[in-house]
N, C-alpha and C positions, 0 to 999 in steps of 0.2 A: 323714694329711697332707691339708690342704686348701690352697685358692690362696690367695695374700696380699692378695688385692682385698677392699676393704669391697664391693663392686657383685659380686660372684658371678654374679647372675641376666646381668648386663648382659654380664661378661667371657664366658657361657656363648653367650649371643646371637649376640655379635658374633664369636666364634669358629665357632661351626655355620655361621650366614650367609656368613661367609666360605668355610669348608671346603667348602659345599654350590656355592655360588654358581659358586666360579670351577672347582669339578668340571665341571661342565655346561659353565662357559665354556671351558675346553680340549676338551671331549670334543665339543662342538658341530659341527667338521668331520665328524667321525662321520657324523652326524643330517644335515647341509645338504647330503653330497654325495647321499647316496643309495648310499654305497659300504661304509658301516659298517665292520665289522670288517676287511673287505680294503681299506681306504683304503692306499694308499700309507704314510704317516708314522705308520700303528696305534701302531708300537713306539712313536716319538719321544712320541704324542700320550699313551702309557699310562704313559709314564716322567715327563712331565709334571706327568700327573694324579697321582700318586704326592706330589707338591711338594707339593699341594695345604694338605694337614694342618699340614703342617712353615708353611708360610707365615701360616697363619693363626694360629697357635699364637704365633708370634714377632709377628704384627701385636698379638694378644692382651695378650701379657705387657709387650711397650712403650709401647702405648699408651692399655691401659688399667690394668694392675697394678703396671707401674714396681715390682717386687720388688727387694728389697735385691742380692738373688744370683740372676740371671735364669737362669744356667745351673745352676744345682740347683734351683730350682723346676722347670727343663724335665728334670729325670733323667740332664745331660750329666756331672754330677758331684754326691757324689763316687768315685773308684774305688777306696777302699778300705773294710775292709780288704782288700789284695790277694790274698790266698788265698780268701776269702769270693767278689770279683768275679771271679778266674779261675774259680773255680768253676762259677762259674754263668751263665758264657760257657761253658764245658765241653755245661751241660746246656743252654743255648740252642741249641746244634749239633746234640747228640744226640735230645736229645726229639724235636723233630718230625720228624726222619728216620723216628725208632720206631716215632712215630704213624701215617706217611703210610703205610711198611712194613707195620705192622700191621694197617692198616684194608685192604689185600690181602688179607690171609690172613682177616680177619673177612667181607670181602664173597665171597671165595671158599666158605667154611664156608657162608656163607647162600645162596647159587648168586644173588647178584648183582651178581657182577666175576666173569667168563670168563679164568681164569689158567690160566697154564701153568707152575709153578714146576720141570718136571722139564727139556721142551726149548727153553723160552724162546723159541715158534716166532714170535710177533708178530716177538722183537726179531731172530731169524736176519732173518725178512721183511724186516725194516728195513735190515738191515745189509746185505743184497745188492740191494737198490735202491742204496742209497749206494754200493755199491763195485763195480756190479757183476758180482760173484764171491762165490765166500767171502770170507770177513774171515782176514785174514792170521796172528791170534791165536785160541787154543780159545776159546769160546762162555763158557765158565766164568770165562776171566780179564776177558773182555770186561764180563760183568755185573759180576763184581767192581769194575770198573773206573768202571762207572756211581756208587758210594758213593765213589769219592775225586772224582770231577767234581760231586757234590754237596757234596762240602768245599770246594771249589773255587768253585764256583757258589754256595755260602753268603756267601764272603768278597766276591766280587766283589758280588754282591748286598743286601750290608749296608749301603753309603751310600740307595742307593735305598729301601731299608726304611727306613731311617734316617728317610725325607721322610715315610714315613706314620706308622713310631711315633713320632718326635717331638709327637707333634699327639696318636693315640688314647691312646696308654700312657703319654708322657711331661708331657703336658699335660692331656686331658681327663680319666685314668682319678682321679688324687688327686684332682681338684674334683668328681668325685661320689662317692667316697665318703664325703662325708658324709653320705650317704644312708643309708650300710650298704653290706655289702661286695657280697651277693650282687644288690640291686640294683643296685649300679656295674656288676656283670659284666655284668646283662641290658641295661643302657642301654647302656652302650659296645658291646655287640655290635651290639643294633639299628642304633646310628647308625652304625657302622664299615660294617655290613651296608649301609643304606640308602645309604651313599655311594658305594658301585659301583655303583647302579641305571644310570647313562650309559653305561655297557659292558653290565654282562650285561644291558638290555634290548634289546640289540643282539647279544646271544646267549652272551655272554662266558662261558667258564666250564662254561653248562649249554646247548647248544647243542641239545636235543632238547623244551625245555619249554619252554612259553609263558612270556611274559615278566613275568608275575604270579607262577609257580610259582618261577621262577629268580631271582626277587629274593626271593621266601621259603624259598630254599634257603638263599643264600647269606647271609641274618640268620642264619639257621641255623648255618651253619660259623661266621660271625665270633660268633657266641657264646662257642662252642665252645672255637674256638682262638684266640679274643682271650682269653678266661680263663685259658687256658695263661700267654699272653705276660704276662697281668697280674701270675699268679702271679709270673715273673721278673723282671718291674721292680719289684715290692713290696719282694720280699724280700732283692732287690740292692740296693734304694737307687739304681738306675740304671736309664737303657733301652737301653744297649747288648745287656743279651744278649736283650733281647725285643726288638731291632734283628736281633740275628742268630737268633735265632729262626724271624722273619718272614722274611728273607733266605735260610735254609734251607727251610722250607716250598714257598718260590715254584720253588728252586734241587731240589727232589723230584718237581717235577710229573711229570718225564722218566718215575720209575721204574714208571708206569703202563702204559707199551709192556712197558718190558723185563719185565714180568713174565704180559703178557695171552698170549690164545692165538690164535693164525692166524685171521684171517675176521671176527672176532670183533667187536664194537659196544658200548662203556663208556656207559653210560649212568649220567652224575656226578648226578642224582637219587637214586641207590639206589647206585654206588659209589664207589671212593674215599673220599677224606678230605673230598669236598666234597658226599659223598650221607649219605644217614641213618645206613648201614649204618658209616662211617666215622667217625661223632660216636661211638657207643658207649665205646669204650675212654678217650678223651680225658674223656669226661663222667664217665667212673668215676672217673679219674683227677683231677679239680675237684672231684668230690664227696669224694675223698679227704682233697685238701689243704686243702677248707675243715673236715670234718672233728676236722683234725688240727690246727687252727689257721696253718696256712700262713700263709694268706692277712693276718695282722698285720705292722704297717709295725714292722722292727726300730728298735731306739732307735741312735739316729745313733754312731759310735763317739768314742770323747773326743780332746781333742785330746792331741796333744803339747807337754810343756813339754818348748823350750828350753834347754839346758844352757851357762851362761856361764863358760868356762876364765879 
């Protein structure tokens, strides 16, 4: 699938410029006060920045691609067939829970995430500063309870995702692949990556490493799990579930307490799903799907004829 513009190069232009531009112009309080990441309005200004993609993506397609059908060039539609796109909303939930989970138990295995998978002592810690006391419910139902607040957290989380994949996965990722596929993956990661520079050089994310390191961290991750997400608006024909995909991922960050160990110092360089140790499984899993041919745009489904009684 490529974009409907005879100008490509120009729609690609004036899309980046834009995404980039007015990143930096919302995230600028940041920078001017001198307050960074504790600015007062952090959240307001990072929910913002989020718009950013979605905005420019829509200034793109009208005023410079004028597409017959602007909402399916953008991956808003279509939604079926509908057992096909519940599906893979199914697996837009679930994957990157698995992931974020997984990449626990892998940086645990490599002794670089400090876990506590038997007494959960970080998140006790947590829970009786919050309350405290004991927590009124056993310890077990509690963690349990962290995986339905990430479903929870996913859904609420999905228009706001919405502002950033409309723009990487629902806009940018079809106009390069005509590149090839596994080049799209690495450009869309770079530039997904490169456009949170306005935060994590202000520590976002990777709060222990220079601001050089933690912008090449995070090309890093948006590789990674931008290729996931790509995988899912591919092969949906949509971007909702690599809307909630995204939306999930962010809605997982929590489960990094509940599962560390008392005292202890995360260091997202080397753990998590946003250190090295946490790309592994995810990249096996890319390397699978291209593989296996995943990664091919299905053939649109036919229409329906009409039946005249």
């Amino acid at each position: 699938m490529t974009g409907g513009t005879s100008r490509p190069s120009l729609a690609l232009g004036v899309y980046l410029a834009i995404a980039f531009g007015l990143s930096w112009i919302v995230a600028l309080p940041l920078w001017l006060s001198g307050e960074g990441l504790e600015h007062p309005a952090f959240g307001t200004i990072s929910l913002c920045m989020m718009l950013t993609p979605t905005v420019a993506a829509l200034a793109t397609v009208f005023a410079i691609e004028r597409p017959d059908h602007p909402a399916e060039s953008l991956g808003l539609v279509p939604l079926r067939p509908a057992g096909r796109f519940l599906g893979f909303l199914g697996l837009g939930l679930a994957v990157p829970v698995t992931l974020v989970f997984a990449a626990l138990i892998v940086g645990s295995a490599l002794g670089v995430y400090p876990a506590d998978f038997a007494t959960f002592s970080a998140f006790r810690d947590l829970l009786a500063l919050q309350s405290g006391g004991q927590p009124a419910l056993p310890i077990g139902t509690l963690v349990a309870l962290q995986f339905v607040n990430v479903v929870l957290g996913s859904i609420l989380n999905l228009l706001p995702a919405l502002g950033e994949e409309l723009g990487w996965r629902g806009w940018l990722l079809p106009h390069l692949l005509r590149f090839g596929t596994i080049p799209a993956l690495l450009i869309s990661g770079v530039i997904w990556g490169l456009w949170h520079a306005p935060l994590i050089l202000l520590g976002y994310n990777y709060p222990t490493a220079p601001g050089w390191l933690g912008v090449l961290m995070m090309v890093g991750m948006c590789i990674t799990m931008g290729s996931v997400f790509a995988w899912l608006r591919i092969r949906s024909r949509s971007i909702w579930p690599a809307a909630l995909a995204h939306g999930t991922l962010n809605a997982s960050v929590g489960l990094v307490v509940v599962f560390a160990r008392s005292g202890s110092t995360v260091d997202t360089v080397h753990a998590t799903i946003l250190g090295w140790s946490g790309w592994i499984l995810p990249v096996i899993l890319v390397v699978t799907l291209i593989a296996t041919g995943q990664f091919r745009w299905p053939a649109a489904p036919p229409l329906r004829r009409r039946r005249f009684f």
